[in-house]
C-alpha beads as a LAMMPS data file, in Angstrom:
LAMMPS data file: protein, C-alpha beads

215 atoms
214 bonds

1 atom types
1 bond types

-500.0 500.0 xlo xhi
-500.0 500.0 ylo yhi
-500.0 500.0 zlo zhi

Masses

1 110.0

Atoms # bond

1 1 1 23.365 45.660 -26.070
2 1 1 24.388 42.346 -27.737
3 1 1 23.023 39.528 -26.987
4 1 1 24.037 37.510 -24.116
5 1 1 24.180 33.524 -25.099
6 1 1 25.653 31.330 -22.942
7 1 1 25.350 27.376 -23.016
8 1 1 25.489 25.514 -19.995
9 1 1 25.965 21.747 -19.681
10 1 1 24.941 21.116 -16.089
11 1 1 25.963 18.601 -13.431
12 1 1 23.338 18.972 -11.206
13 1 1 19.242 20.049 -11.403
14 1 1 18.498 23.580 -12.206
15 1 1 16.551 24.902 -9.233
16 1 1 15.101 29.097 -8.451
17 1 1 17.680 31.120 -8.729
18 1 1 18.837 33.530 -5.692
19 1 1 20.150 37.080 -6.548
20 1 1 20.356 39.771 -3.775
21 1 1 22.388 42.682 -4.392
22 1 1 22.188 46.807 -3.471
23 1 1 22.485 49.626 -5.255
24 1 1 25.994 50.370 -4.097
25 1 1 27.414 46.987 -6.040
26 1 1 26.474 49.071 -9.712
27 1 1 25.055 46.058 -11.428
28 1 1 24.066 48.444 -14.424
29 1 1 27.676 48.524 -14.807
30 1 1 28.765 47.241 -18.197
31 1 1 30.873 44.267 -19.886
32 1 1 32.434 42.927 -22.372
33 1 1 32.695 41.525 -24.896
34 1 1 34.604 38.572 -23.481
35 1 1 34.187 34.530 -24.350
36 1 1 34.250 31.483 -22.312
37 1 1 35.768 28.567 -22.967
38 1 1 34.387 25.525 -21.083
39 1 1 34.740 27.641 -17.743
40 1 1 33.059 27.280 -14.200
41 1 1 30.264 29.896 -13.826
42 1 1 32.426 31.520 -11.329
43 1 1 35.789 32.281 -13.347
44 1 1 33.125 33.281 -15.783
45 1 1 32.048 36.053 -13.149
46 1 1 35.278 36.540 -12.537
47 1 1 35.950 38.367 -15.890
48 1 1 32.549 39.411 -16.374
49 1 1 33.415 42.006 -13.082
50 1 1 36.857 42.451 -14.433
51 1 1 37.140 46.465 -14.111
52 1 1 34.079 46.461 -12.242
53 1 1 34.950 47.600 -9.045
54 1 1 32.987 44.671 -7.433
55 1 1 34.828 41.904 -5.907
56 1 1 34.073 38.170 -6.348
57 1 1 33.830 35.974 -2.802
58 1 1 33.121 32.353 -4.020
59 1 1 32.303 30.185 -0.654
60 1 1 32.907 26.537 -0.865
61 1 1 33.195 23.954 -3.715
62 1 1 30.819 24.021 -6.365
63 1 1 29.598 21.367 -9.049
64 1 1 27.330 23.917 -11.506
65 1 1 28.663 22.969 -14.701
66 1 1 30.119 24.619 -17.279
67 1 1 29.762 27.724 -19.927
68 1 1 31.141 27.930 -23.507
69 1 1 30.079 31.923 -25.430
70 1 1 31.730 33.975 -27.794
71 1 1 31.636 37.746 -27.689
72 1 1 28.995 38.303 -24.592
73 1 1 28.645 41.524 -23.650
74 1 1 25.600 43.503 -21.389
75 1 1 25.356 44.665 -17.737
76 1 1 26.274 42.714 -14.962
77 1 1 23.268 42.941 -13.128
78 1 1 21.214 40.870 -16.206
79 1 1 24.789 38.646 -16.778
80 1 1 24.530 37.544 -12.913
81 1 1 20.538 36.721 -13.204
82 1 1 20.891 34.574 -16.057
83 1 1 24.099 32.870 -14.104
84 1 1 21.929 32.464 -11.461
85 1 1 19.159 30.775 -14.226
86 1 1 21.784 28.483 -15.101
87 1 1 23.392 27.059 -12.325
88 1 1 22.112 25.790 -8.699
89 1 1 24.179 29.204 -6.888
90 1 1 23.207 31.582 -4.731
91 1 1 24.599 35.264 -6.306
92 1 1 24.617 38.262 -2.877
93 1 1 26.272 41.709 -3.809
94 1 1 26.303 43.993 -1.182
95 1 1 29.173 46.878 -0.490
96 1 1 30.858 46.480 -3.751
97 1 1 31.548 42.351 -3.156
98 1 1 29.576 39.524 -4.562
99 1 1 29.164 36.528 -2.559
100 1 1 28.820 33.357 -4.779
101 1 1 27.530 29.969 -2.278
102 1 1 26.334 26.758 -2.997
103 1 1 22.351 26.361 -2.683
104 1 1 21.741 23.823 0.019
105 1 1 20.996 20.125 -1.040
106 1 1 17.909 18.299 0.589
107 1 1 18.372 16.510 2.929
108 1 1 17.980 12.895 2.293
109 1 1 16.075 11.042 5.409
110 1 1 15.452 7.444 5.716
111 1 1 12.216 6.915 7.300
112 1 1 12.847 3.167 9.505
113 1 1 9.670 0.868 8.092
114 1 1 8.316 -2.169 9.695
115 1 1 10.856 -5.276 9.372
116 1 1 9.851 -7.324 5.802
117 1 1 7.109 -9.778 6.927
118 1 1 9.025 -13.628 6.614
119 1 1 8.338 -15.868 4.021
120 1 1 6.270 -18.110 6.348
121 1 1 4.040 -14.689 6.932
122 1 1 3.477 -14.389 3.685
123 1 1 3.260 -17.867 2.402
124 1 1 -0.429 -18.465 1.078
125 1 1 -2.693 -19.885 4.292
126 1 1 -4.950 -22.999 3.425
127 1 1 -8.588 -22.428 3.423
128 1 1 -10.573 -22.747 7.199
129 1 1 -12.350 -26.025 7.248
130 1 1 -15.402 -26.021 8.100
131 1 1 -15.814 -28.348 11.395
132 1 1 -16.788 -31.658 11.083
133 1 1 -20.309 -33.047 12.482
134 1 1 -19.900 -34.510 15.620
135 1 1 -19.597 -38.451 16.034
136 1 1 -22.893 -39.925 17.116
137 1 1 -22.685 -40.204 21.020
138 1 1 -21.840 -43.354 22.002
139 1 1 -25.849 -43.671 24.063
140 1 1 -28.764 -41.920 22.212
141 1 1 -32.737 -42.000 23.283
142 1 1 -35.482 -40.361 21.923
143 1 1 -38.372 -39.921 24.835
144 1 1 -41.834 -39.678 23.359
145 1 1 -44.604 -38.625 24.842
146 1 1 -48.988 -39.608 24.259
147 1 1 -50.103 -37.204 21.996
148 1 1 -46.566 -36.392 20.210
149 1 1 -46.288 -36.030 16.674
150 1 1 -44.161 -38.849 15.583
151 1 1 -42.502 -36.527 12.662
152 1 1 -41.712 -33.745 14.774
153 1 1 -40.132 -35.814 17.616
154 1 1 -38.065 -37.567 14.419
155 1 1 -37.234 -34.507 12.756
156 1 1 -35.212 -32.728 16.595
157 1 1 -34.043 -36.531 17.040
158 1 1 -32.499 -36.628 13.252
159 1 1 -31.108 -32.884 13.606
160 1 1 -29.808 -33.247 17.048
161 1 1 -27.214 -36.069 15.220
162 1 1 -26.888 -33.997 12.360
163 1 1 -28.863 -35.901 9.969
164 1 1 -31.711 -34.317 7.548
165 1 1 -34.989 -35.883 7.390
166 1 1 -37.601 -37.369 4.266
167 1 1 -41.125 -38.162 5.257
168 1 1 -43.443 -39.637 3.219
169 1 1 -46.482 -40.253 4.106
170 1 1 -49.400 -38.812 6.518
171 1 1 -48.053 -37.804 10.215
172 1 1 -48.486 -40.169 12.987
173 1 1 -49.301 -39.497 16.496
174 1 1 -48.186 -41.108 19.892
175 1 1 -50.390 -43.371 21.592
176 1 1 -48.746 -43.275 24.971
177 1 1 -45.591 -42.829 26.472
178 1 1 -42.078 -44.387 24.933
179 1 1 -38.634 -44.102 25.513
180 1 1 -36.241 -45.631 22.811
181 1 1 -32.890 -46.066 23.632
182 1 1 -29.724 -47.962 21.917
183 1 1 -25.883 -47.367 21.300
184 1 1 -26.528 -45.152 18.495
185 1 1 -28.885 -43.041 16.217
186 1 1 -28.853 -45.978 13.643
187 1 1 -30.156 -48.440 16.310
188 1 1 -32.252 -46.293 18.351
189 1 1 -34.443 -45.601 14.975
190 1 1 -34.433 -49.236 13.871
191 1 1 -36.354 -50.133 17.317
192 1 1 -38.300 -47.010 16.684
193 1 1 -39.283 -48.297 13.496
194 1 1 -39.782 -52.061 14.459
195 1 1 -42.748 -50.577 16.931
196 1 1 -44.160 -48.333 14.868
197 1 1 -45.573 -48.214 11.265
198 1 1 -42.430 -46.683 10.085
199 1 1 -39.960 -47.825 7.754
200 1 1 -36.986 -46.733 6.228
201 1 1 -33.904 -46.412 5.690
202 1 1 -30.428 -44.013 6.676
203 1 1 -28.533 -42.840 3.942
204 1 1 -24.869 -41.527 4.372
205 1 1 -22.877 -41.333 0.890
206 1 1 -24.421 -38.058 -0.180
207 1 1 -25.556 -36.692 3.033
208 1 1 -26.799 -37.838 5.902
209 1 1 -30.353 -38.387 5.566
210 1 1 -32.983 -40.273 7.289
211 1 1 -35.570 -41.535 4.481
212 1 1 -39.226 -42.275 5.943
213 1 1 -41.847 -43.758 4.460
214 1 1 -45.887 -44.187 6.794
215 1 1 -47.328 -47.203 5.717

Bonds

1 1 1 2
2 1 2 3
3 1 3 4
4 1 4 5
5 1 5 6
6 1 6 7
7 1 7 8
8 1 8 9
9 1 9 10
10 1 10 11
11 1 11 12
12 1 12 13
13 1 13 14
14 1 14 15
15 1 15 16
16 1 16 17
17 1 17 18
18 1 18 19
19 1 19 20
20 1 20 21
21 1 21 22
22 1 22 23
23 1 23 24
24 1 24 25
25 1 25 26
26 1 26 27
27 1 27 28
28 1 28 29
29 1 29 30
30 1 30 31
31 1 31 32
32 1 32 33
33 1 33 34
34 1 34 35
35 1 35 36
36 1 36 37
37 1 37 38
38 1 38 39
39 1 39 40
40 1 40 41
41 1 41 42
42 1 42 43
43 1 43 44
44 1 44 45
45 1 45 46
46 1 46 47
47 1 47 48
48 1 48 49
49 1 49 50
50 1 50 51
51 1 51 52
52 1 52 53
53 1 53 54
54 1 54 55
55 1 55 56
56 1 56 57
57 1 57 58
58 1 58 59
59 1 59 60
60 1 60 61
61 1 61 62
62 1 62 63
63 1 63 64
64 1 64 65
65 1 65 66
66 1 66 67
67 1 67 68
68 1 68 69
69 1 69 70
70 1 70 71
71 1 71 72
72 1 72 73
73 1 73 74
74 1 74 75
75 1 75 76
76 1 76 77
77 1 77 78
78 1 78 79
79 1 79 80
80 1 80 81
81 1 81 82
82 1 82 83
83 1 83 84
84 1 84 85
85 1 85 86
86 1 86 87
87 1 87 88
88 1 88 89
89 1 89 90
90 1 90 91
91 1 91 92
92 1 92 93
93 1 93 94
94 1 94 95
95 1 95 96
96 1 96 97
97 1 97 98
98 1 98 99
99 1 99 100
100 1 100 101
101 1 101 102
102 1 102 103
103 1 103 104
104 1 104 105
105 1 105 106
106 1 106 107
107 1 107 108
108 1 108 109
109 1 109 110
110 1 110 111
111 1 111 112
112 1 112 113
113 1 113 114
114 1 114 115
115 1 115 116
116 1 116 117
117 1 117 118
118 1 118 119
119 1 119 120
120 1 120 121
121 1 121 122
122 1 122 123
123 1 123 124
124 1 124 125
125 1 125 126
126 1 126 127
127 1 127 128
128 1 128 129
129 1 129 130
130 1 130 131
131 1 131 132
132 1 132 133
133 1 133 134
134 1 134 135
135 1 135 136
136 1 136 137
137 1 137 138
138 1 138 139
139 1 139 140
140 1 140 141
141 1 141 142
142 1 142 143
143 1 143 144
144 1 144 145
145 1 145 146
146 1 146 147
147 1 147 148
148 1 148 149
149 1 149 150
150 1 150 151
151 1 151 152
152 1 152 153
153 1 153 154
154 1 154 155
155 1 155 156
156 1 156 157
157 1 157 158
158 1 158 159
159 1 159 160
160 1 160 161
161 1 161 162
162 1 162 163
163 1 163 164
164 1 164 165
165 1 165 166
166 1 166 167
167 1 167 168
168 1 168 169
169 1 169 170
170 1 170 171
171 1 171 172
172 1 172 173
173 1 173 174
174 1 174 175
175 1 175 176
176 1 176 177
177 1 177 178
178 1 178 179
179 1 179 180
180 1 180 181
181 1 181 182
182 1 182 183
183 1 183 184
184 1 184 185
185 1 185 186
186 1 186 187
187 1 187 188
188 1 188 189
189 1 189 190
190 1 190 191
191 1 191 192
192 1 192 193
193 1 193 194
194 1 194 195
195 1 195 196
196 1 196 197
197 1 197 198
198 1 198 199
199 1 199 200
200 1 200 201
201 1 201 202
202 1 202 203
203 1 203 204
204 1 204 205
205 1 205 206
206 1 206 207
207 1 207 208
208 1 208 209
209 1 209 210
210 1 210 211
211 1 211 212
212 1 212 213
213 1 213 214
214 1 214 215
């Protein structure tokens, strides 16, 4: 047989082809030559199964592009499978009548997605600040007790107002019983240190730190 050529500019994606036929619709039969000028695949078919004795049933409108060939000849059967290569149709012969139908498009389905977040959700958030220390209650006290050590009672005092503590100097021990009290940390160590052998000094530029120095 000669060679079957056939060009094909296509409107829409190629996809499998679908050709179902019986042996009554004599798709061995043969054709040709004939040529095709620019034609839809189905006039093509058309005069391909000129003299046949199989009918054409086209179902629908189609959009499968068109064929341009010179001189094709060959059987149907291998003339409808390359059609069917070509073109996004489905090709079904049976009882001497071929049934040409457009293959089914998908389905396009538009999945609903959470509303767009606002720009105020999606504007950058400032950095969490970290909490402030807490003012200095308005009535401190430090209670101290015979036999305390004088740095450890200093060292809860200064951390309970959220001050850090320097000692220099050797540890001193409680006597007997004392209760300091003023309006404030500051004051309540500056009596503390008045009747002891403490001095120092409070520090709050770079920190707040009480600086101790034992005599």
């Amino acid at each position: 047989m000669r060679n079957l050529i056939i060009y094909l500019f296509l409107a829409a994606a190629i996809q499998v082809p679908q050709v179902v036929y019986a042996e009554e619709c004599q798709l061995g039969a043969h054709f040709g030559p004939v040529s095709f000028d620019n034609e839809r695949p189905v006039a093509a078919l058309r005069k391909i199964l000129k003299g046949t004795g199989i009918s054409l049933v086209e179902t629908g409108e189609f959009d499968a592009g068109t064929i341009s060939a010179r001189n094709v000849s060959g059987t149907v059967g291998e003339a409808v499978r390359r059609l069917a290569e070509g073109t996004n149709l489905n090709y079904t012969c049976n009882n001497g009548v071929m049934r040409v139908s457009q293959k089914p498009h998908p389905v396009n389905v538009a999945l609903h997605s959470p509303a767009a977040p606002t720009a105020a959700e999606t504007a950058p958030q400032p950095p969490a600040k970290l909490p402030l220390p807490q003012p200095t209650p308005a009535h401190a006290s430090i209670k101290i007790s015979a036999g305390d050590s004088i740095r450890a009672r200093l060292t809860q005092f200064a951390k309970e107002n959220q001050y850090r503590i320097s000692w220099s100097g050797d540890d001193l021990f409680a006597k007997k019983d004392a209760d300091f009290t003023g309006d404030n940390f500051e004051d309540v160590i500056n009596k503390l240190f008045i009747a002891t052998k403490i001095t120092g000094y409070i520090t709050k530029d770079e920190g707040r730190m009480l600086n101790v120095f034992v005599q």
